[in-house]
C-alpha positions in Angstrom: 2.4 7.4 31.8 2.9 10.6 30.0 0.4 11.3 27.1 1.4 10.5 23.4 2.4 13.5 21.4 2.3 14.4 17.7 5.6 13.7 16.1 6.0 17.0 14.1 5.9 18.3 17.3 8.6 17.0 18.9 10.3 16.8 15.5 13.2 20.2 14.3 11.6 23.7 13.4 12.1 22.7 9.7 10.8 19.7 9.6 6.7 20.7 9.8 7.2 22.2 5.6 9.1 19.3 4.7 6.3 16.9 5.8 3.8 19.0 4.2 5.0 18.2 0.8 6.1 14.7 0.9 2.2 14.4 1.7 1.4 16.7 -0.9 3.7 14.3 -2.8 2.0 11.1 -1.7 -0.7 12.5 -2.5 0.1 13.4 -5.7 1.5 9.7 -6.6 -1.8 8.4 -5.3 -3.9 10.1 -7.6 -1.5 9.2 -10.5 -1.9 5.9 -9.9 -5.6 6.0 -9.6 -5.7 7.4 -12.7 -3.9 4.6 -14.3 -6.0 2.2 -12.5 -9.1 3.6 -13.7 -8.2 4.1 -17.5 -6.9 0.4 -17.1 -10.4 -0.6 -16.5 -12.0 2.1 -19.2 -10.0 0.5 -21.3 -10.9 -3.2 -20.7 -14.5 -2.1 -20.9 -14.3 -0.5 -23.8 -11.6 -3.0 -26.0 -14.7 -5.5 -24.6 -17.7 -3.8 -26.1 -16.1 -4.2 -29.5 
């Protein structure tokens, strides 16, 4: 059985920059969204404090 190997590896010479940025992306959408979730719940705390 022949060890597992990375994909980017085995992937086309090109390929390695463009799946740097769709995680950059990902990551980028992720920490949109938590910011929405967190000012979601600010806001719930606060409209509840009134």
């Amino acid at each position: 059985m022949q060890p597992q190997t990375d994909s980017a590896q085995r992937a086309a010479p090109g390929s390695q920059g463009r799946s740097r940025r769709v995680r950059r992306s990902a990551l980028l959408w992720a920490l949109i969204a938590l910011a929405f979730y967190l000012s979601f719940i600010l806001m719930t705390l606060v409209r509840g404090w009134k």
